[in-house]
N, C-alpha and C positions, 0 to 999 in steps of 0.2 A: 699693233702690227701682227699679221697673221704669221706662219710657221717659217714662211720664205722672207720674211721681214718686211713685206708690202703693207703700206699704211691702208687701213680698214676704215669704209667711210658709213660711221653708222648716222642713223638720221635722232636718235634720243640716246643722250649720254649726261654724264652726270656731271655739275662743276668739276669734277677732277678729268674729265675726260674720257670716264670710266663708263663702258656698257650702263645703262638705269636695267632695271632688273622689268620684267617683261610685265610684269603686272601693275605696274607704275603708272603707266598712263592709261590704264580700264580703271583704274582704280582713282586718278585724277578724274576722271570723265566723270565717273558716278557722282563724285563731288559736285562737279560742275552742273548736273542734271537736275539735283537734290535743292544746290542753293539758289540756282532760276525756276525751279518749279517746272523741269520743259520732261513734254514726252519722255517715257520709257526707252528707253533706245541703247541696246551694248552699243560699246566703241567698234566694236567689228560691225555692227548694222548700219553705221554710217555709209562704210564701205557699199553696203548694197544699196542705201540711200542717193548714194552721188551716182555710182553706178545707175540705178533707174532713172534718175535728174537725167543724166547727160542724154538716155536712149529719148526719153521724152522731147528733149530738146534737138533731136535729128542729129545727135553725134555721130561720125562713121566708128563704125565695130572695133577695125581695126585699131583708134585712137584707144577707145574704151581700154581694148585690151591690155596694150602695150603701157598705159596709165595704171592698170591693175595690178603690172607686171606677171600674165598670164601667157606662156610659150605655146598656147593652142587656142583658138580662138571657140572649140567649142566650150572650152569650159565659162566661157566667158558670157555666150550668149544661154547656154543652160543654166548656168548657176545663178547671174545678173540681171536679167531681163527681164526684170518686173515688169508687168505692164501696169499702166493709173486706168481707171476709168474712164477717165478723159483722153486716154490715149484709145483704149478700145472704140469709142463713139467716134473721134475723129478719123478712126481707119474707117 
């Protein structure tokens, strides 16, 4: 419950219900990258990974954002917009 006693809806918590401590799941992912043998990639890279996925696949902007949870949309199209190779040839 935060200060006003409104229940706090976090998306990673621990069996007890408790906040997981923030390095928890960078630190699962490593695990997970190590034991499939897959690409180098932080946990936060994914983020820019689905983000360039979705631009490739003709997402509108505004979804992108609002899925980022970003209140401006430049920062969405500056920071996220990788472009593939494949996307530069087919422009």
């Amino acid at each position: 419950l935060d200060k006003d006693n409104n229940p706090i809806n976090l998306l990673f918590v621990k069996s007890n219900g408790f906040p997981s401590h923030p390095d928890s799941m960078s630190n699962r992912w490593k695990e997970i990258v190590k034991r499939f043998n897959l690409p180098l990639l932080t946990f936060h890279g994914l983020r820019h990974t689905y983000a360039s996925y979705m631009i490739s696949k003709n997402v509108n902007f505004k979804i992108i954002q609002e899925q980022l949870g970003h209140t401006d949309i430049k920062q969405t199209l500056n920071t996220y917009s990788h472009l593939t190779e494949q996307d530069k040839i087919k422009a």
